[in-house]
TORKOL-4160 file (C-alpha; in steps of 0.2 Angstrom, whole numbers, padded with zeros to 4 digits, m for minus):
394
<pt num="1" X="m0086" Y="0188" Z="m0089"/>
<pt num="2" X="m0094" Y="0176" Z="m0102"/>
<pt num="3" X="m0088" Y="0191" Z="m0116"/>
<pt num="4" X="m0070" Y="0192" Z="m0112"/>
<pt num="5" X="m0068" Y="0172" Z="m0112"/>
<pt num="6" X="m0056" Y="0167" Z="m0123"/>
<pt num="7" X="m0053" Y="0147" Z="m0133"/>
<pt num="8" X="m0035" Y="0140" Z="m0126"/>
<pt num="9" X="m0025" Y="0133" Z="m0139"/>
<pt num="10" X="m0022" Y="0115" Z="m0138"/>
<pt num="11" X="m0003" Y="0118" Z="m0128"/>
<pt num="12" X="m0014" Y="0129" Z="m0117"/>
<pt num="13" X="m0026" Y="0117" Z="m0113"/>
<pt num="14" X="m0011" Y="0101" Z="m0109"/>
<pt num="15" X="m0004" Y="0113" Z="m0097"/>
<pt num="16" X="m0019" Y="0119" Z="m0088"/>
<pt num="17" X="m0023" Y="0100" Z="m0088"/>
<pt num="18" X="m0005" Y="0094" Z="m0082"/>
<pt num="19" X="m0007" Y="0109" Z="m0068"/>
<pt num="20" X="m0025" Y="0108" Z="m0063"/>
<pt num="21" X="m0025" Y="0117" Z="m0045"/>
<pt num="22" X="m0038" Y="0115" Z="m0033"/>
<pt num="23" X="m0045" Y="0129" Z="m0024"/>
<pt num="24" X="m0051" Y="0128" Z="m0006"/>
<pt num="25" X="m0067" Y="0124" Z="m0011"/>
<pt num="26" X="m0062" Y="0109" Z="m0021"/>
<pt num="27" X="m0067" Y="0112" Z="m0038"/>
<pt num="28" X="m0054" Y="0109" Z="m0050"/>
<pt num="29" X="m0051" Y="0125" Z="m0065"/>
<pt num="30" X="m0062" Y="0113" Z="m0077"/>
<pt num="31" X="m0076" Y="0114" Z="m0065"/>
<pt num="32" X="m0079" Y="0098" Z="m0061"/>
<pt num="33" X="m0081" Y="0095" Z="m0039"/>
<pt num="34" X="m0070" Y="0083" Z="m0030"/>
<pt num="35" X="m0082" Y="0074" Z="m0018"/>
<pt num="36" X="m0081" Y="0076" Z="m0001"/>
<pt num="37" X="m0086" Y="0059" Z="0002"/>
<pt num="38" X="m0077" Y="0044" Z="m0001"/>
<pt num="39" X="m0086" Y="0029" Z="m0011"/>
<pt num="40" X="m0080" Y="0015" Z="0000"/>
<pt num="41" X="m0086" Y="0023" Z="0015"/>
<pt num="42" X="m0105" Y="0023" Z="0011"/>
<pt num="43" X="m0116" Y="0013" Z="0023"/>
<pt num="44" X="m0121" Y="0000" Z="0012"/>
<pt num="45" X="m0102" Y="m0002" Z="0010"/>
<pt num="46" X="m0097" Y="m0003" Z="0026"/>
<pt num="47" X="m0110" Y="m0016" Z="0032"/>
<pt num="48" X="m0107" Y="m0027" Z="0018"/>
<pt num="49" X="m0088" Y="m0027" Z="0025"/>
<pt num="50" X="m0094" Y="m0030" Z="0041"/>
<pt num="51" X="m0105" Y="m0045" Z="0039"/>
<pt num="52" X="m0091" Y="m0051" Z="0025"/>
<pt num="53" X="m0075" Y="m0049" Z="0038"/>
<pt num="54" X="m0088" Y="m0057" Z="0051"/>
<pt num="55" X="m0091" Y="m0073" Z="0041"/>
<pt num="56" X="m0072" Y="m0076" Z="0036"/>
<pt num="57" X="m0067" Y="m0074" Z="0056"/>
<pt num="58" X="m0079" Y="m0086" Z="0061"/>
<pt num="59" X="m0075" Y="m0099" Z="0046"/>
<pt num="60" X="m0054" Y="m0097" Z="0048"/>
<pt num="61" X="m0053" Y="m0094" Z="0068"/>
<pt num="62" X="m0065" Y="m0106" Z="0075"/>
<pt num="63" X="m0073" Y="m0120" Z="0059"/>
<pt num="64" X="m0055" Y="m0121" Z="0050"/>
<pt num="65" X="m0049" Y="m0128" Z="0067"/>
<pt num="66" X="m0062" Y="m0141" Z="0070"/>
<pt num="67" X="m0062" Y="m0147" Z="0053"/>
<pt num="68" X="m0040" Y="m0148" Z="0053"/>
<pt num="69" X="m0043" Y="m0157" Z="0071"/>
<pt num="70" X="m0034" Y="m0143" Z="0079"/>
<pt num="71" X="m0047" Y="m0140" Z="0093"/>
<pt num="72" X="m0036" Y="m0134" Z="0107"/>
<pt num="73" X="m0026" Y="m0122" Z="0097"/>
<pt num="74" X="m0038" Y="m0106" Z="0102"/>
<pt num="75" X="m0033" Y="m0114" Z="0121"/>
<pt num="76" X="m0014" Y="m0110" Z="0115"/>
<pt num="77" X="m0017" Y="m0093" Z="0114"/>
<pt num="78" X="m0016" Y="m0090" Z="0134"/>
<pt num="79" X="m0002" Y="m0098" Z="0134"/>
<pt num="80" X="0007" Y="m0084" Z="0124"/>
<pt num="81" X="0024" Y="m0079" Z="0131"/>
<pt num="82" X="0019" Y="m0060" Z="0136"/>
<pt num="83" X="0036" Y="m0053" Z="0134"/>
<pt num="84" X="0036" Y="m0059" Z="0115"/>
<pt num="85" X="0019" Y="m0053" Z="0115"/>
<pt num="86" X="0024" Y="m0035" Z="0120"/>
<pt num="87" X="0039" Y="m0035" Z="0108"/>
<pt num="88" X="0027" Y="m0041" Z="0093"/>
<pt num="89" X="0017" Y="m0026" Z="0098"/>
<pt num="90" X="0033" Y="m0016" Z="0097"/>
<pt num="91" X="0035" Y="m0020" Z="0080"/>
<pt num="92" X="0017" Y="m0016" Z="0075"/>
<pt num="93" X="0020" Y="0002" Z="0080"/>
<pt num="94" X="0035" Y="0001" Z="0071"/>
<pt num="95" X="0025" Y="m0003" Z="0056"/>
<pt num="96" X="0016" Y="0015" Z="0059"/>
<pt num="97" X="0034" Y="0025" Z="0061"/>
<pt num="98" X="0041" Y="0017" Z="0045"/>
<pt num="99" X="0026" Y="0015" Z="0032"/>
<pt num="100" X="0023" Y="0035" Z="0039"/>
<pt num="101" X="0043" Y="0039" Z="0036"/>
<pt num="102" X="0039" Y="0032" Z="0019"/>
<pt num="103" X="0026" Y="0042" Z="0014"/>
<pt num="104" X="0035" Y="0057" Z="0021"/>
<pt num="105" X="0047" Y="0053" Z="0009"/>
<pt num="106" X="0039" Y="0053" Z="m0008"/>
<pt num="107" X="0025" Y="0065" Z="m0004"/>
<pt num="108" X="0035" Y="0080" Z="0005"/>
<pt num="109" X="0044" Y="0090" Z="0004"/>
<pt num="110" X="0043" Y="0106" Z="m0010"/>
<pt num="111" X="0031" Y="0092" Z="m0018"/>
<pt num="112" X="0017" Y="0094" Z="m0003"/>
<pt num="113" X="0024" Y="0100" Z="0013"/>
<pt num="114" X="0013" Y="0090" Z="0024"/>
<pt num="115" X="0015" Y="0091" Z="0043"/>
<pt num="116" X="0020" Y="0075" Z="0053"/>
<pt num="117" X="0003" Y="0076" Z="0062"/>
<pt num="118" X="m0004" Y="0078" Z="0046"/>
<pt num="119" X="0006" Y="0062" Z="0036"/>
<pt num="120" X="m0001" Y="0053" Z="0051"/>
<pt num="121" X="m0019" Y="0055" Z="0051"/>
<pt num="122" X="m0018" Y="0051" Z="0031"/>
<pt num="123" X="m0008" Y="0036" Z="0031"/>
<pt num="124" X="m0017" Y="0029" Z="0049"/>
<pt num="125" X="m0035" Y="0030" Z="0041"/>
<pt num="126" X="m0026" Y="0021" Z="0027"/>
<pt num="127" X="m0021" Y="0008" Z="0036"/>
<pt num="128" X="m0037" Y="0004" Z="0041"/>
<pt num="129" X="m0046" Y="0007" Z="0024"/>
<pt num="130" X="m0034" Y="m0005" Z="0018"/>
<pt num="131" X="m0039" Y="m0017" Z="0032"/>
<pt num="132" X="m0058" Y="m0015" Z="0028"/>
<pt num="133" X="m0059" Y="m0010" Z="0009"/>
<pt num="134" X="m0056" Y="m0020" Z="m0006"/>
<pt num="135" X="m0041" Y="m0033" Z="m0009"/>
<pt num="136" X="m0022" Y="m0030" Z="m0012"/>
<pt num="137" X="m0023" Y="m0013" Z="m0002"/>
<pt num="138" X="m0038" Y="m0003" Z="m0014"/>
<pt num="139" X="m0046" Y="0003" Z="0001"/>
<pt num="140" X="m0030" Y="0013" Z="0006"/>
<pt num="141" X="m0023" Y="0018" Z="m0010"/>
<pt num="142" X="m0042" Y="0027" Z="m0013"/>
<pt num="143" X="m0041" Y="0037" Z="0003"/>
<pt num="144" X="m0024" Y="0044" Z="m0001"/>
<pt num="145" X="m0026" Y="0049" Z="m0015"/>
<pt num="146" X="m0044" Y="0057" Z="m0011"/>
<pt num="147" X="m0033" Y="0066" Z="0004"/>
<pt num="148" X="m0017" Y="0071" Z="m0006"/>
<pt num="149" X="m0031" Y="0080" Z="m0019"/>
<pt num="150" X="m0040" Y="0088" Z="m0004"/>
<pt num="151" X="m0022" Y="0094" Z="0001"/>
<pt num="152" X="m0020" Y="0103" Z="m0017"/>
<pt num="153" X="m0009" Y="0092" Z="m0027"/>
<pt num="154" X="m0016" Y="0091" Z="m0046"/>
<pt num="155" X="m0024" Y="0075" Z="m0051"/>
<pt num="156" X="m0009" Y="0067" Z="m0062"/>
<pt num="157" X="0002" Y="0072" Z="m0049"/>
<pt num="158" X="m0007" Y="0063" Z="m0035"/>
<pt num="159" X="m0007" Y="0049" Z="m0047"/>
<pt num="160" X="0011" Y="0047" Z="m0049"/>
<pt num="161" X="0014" Y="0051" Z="m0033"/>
<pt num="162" X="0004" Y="0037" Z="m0028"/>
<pt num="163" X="0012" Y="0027" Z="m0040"/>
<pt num="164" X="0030" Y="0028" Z="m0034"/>
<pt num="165" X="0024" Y="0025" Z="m0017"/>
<pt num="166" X="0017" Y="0008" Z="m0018"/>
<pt num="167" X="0033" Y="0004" Z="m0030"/>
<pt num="168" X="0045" Y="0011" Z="m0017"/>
<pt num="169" X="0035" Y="0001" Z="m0002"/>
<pt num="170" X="0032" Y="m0015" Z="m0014"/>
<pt num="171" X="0051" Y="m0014" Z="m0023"/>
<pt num="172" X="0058" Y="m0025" Z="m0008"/>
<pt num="173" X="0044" Y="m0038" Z="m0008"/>
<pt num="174" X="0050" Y="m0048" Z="m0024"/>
<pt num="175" X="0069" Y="m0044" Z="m0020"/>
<pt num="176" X="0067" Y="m0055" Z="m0004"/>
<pt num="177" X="0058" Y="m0068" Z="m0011"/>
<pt num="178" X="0074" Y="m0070" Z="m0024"/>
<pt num="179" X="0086" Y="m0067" Z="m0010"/>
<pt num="180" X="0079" Y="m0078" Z="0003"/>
<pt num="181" X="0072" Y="m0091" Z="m0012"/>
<pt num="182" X="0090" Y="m0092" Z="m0019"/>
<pt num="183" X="0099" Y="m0095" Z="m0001"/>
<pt num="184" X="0085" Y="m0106" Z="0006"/>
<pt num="185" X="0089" Y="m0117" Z="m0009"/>
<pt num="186" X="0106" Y="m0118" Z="m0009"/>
<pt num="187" X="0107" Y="m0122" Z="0009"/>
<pt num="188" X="0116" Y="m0104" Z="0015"/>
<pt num="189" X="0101" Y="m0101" Z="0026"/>
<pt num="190" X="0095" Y="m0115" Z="0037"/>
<pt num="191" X="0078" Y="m0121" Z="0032"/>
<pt num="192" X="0067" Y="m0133" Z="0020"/>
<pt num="193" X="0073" Y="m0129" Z="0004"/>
<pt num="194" X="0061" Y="m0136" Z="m0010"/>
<pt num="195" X="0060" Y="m0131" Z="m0028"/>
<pt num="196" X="0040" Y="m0124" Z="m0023"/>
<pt num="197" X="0043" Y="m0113" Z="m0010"/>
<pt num="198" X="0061" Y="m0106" Z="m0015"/>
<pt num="199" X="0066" Y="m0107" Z="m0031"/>
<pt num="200" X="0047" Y="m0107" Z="m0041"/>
<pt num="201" X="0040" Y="m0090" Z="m0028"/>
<pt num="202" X="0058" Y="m0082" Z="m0033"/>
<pt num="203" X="0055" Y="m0083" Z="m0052"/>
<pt num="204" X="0037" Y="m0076" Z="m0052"/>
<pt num="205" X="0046" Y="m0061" Z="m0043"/>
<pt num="206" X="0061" Y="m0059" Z="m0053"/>
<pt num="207" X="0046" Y="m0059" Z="m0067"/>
<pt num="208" X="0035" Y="m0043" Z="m0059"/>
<pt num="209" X="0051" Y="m0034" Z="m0056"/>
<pt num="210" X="0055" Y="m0036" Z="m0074"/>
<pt num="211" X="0037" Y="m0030" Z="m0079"/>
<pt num="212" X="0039" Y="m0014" Z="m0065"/>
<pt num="213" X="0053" Y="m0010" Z="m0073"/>
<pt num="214" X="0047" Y="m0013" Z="m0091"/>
<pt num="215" X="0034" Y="0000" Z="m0086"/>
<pt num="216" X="0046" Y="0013" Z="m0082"/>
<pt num="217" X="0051" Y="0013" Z="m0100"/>
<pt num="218" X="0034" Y="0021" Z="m0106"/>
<pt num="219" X="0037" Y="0040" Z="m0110"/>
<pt num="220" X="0028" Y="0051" Z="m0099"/>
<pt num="221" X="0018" Y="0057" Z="m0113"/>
<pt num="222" X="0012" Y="0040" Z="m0119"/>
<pt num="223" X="m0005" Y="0048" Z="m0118"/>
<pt num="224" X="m0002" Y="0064" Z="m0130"/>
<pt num="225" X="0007" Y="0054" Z="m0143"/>
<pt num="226" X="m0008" Y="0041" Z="m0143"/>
<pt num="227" X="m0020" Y="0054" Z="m0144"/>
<pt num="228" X="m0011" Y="0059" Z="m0161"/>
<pt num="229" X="m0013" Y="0044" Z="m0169"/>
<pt num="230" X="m0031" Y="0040" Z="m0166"/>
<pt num="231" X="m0044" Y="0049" Z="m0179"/>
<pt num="232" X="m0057" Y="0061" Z="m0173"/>
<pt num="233" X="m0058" Y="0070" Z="m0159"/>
<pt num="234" X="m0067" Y="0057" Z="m0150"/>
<pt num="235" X="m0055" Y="0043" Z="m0153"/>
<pt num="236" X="m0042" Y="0054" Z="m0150"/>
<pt num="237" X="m0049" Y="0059" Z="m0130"/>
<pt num="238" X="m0052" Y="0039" Z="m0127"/>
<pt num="239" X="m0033" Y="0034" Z="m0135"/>
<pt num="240" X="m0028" Y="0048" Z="m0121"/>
<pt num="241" X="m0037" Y="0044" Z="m0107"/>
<pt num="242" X="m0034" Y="0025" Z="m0107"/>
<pt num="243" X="m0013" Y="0028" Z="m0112"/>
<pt num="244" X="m0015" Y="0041" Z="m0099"/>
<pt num="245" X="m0015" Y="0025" Z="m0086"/>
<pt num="246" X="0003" Y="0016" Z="m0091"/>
<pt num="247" X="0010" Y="0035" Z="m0094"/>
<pt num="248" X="0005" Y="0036" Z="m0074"/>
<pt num="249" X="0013" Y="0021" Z="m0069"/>
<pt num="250" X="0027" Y="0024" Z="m0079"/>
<pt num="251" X="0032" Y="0042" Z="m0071"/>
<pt num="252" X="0027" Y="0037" Z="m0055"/>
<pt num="253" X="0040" Y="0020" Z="m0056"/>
<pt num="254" X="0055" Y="0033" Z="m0062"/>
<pt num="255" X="0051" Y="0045" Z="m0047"/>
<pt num="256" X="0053" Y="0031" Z="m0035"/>
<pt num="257" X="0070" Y="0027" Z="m0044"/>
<pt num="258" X="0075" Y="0045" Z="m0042"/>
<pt num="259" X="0071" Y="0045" Z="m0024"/>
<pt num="260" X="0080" Y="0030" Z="m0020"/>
<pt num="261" X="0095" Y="0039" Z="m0028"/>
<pt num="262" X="0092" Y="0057" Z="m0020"/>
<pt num="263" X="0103" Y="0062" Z="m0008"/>
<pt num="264" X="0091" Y="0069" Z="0001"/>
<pt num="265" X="0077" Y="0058" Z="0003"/>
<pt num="266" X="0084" Y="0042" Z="m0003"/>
<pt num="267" X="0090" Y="0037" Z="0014"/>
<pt num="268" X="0072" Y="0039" Z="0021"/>
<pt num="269" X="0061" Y="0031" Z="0008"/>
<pt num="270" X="0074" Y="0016" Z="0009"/>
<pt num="271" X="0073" Y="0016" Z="0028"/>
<pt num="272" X="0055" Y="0018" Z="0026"/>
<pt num="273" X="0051" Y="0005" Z="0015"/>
<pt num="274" X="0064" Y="m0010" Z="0022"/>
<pt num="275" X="0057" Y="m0005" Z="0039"/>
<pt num="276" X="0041" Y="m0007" Z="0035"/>
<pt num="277" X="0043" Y="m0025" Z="0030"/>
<pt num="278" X="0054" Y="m0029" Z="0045"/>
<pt num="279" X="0042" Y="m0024" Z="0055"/>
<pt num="280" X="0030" Y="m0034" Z="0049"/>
<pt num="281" X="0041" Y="m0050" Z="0049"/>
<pt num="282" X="0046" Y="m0045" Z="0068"/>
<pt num="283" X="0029" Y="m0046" Z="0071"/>
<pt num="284" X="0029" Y="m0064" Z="0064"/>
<pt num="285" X="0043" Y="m0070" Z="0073"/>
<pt num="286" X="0041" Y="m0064" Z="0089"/>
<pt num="287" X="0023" Y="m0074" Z="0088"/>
<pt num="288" X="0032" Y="m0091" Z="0084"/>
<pt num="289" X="0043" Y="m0083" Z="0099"/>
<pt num="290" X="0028" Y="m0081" Z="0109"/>
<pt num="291" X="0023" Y="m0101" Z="0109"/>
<pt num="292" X="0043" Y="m0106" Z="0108"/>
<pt num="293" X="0045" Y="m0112" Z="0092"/>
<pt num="294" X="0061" Y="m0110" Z="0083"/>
<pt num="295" X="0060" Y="m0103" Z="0065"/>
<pt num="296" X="0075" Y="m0101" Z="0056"/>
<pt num="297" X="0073" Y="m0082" Z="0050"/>
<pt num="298" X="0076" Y="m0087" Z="0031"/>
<pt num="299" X="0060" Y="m0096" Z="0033"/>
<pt num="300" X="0050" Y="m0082" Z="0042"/>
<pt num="301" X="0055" Y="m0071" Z="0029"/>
<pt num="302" X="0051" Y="m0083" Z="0014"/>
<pt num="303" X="0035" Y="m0088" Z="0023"/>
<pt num="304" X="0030" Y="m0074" Z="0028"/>
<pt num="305" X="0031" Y="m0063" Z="0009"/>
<pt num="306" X="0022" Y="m0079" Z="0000"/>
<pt num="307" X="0010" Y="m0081" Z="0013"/>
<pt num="308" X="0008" Y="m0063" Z="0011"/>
<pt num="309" X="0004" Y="m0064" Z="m0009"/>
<pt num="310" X="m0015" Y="m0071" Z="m0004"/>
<pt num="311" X="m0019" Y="m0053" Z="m0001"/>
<pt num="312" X="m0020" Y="m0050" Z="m0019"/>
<pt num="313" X="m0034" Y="m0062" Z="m0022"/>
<pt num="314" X="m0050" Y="m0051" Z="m0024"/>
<pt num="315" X="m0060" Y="m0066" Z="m0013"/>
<pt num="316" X="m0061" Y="m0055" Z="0005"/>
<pt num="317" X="m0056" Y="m0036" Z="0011"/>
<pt num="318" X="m0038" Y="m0036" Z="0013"/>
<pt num="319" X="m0036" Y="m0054" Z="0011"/>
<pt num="320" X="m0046" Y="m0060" Z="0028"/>
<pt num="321" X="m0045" Y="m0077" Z="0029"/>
<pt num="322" X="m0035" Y="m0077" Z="0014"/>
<pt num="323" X="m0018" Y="m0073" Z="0019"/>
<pt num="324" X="m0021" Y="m0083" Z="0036"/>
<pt num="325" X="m0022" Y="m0100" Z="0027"/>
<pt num="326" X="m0010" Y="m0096" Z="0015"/>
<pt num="327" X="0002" Y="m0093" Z="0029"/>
<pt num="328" X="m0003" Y="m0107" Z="0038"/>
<pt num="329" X="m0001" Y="m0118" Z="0025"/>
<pt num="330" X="0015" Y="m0113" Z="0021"/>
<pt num="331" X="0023" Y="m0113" Z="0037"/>
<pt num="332" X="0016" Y="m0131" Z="0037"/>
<pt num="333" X="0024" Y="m0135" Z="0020"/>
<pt num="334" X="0039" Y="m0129" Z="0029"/>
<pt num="335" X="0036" Y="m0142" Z="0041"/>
<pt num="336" X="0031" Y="m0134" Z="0056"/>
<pt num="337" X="0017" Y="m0143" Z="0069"/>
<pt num="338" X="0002" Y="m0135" Z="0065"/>
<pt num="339" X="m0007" Y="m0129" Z="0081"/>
<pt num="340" X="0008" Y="m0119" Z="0085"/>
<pt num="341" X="0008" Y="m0113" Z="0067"/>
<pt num="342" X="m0011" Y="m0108" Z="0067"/>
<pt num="343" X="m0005" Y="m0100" Z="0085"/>
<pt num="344" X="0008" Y="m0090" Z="0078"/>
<pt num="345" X="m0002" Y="m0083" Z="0062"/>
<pt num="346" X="m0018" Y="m0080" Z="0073"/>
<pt num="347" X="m0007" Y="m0070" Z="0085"/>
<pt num="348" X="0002" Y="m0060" Z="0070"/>
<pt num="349" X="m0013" Y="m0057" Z="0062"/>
<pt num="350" X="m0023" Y="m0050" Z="0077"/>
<pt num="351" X="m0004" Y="m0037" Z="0079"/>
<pt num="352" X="m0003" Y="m0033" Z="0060"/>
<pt num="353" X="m0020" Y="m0032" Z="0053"/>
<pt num="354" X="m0032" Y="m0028" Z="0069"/>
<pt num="355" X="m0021" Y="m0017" Z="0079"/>
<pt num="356" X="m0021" Y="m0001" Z="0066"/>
<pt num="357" X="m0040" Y="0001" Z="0062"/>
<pt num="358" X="m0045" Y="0005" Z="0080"/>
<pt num="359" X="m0034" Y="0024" Z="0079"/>
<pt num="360" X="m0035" Y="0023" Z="0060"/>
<pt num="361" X="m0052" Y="0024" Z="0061"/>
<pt num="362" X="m0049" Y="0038" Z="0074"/>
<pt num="363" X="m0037" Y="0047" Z="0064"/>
<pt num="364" X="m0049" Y="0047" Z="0047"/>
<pt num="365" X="m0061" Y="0058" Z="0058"/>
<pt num="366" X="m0048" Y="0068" Z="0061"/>
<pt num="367" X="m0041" Y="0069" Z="0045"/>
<pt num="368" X="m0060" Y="0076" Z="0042"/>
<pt num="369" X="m0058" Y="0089" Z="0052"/>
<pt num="370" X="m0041" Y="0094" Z="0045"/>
<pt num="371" X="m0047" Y="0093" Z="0028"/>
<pt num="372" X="m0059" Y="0106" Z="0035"/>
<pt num="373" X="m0047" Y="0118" Z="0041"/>
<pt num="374" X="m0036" Y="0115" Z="0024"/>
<pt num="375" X="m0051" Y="0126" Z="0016"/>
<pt num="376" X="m0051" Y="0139" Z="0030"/>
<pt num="377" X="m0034" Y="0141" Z="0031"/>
<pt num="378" X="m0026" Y="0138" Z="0015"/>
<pt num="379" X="m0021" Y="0119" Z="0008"/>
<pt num="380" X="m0003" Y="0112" Z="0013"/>
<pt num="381" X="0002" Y="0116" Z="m0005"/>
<pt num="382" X="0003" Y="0134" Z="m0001"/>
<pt num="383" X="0013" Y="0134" Z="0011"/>
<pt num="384" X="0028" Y="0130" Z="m0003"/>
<pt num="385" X="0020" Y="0141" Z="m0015"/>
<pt num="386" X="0012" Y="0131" Z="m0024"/>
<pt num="387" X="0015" Y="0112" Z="m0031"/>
<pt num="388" X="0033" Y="0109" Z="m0041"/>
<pt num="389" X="0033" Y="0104" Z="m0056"/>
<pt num="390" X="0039" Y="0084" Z="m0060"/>
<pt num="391" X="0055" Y="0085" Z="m0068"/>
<pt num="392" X="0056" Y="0079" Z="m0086"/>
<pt num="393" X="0061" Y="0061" Z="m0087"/>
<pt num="394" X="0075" Y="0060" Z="m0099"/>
């Protein structure tokens, strides 16, 4: 065999790097092994969440209230409405359909034809990865990808996949905070309207939309062309591999904006990504429901997506304790009485972030298993005939 190896040429080498199937043992044509095993989910990583996740409950469910003079506000919590209680719990299941319908809608199709059943167990045990793993939503974004290159789909593909994505799920989270921002402060929708929490959290979003959409400008093969101007060979693969990181984003940012335009799938992916949100701010609202305070919905929204923006501090997994006070403090600031506030949020969070790790963790197992049966019975990927080819961005 070793005789009748042959050296590619470098445009035989690009392609059989921009392919790079997987067989079903999970070895990659350029031989390196894709782990079974997922980094974060080592024991030594798991306890340290544990204890961390442990700590942070204590400090911002039971201390925080004592030292804010809130000491009946765990008491409140039996005094939750149940029928809002049910209908927040509603919308947390809605939050499964719609993040689920999203991902259906950028990885499917001729791209990886992935059973509902099987979108479900990936997207579920990402839920709770994200919950338990790593700030701004790592934990998740890890055991996707690990599971859409156990399904057969070529590592730059994966990436870009993955990429248009969290663009497509994160697109609407600056555009309402300048919409609601905007309205807030010109008195359209009812609700405090000061310069810091409308007009000030709308410019740093119209900001990161400009920078997404400035990434979508880098050609896709950002990485070749920097190659070419480094000297050496050496220089040349480092130039590559740290441009082959923007050329990712990049693609992955113009395949969202394609999908929101297909005919096809764009209907999907949007219904999928706004649902997801709406979900989530239901979920909010039917707490402040839950303990009947009124909240003018401009100011859940706002609230809700700045409070939300803690999450992207690397200080707890998922932002635990994090995003709690930020929302509490800014439902405060929007002059709200503070034990129903701390109510509400505790309430929300239990609904949003506690309610998905229980089948998530379920469902990863699961996945395991499928995973497992991908390599007996072929991967998803073959049941297309292969994986499709990106188009060329023009």
């Amino acid at each position: 065999m070793a005789a009748q190896e042959r050296i590619l040429t470098p445009s035989e080498t690009e392609k059989a790097q921009l392919d790079d199937p997987v067989d079903r043992s999970g070895v990659a044509n350029g031989g390196e092994r894709e782990s079974d095993e997922l980094p974060l989910l080592s024991r030594r990583r798991v306890l340290e969440t544990l204890a961390v996740v442990v700590a942070l409950i204590v400090a911002i469910y039971f201390l925080f209230p004592k030292l804010a003079g809130l000491d009946d506000t765990l008491g409140m919590i039996g005094n939750a409405k149940p029928v809002w209680v049910i209908v927040a719990v509603a919308f947390g299941f809605a939050t499964f359909a719609t993040y689920i319908a999203l991902f259906r809608a950028v990885v499917g199709g001729d791209v990886l034809p992935l059973r509902w059943r099987e979108a479900y167990e990936i997207n579920m045990a990402g839920f709770a990865a994200t919950r338990l793993f790593s700030a701004a939503g790592a934990g998740g974004i890890v055991l996707t990808y690990w599971a859409l290159r156990k399904a057969g789909m070529e590592r730059r593909q994966s990436g870009q996949r993955m990429v248009a994505f969290i663009s497509l799920q994160y697109l609407f989270y600056p555009l309402a905070l300048i919409v609601c921002g905007v309205l807030l402060r010109t008195g359209v929708l009812s609700g405090k309207g000061s310069v810091e929490l409308t007009i000030l959290p709308a410019a740093i979003a119209g900001a990161a939309l400009l920078v997404g959409l400035a990434v979508a400008l880098v050609p896709h093969d950002f990485d070749r062309r920097a190659a070419r101007f480094a000297s050496g060979p050496r220089r040349a693969a480092i130039a590559s591999r740290i441009a082959s990181a923007p050329a990712t984003f990049g693609a992955g940012i113009r395949i969202a904006l394609r999908l929101v335009a297909s005919v096809s799938r764009g209907g999907l992916a949007i219904v999928g990504a706004i649902g997801f949100w709406a979900a989530n701010i239901g979920i909010l609202w039917a707490s402040f429901k839950a303990y009947g305070v009124h909240v003018p919905l401009g100011v859940v929204i706002q609230g809700f997506f700045i409070g939300m923006a803690a999450n992207l501090l690397p200080i707890s997994p998922a932002g635990v304790g994090a995003v709690d006070a930020g929302m509490i403090g800014v439902f405060v600031l929007f002059g709200l009485p503070d034990a129903s506030v701390f109510a509400a949020v505790l309430t929300f969070r239990l609904i949003a972030f506690w309610m998905p790790i229980p089948p998530g963790i379920v469902a990863f197992f699961q996945l395991r298993g499928t995973i497992q049966r991908w390599r007996e019975d072929g991967l998803p990927i073959e049941r297309a005939g292969g994986a499709q080819p990106e188009p060329a961005p023009g």
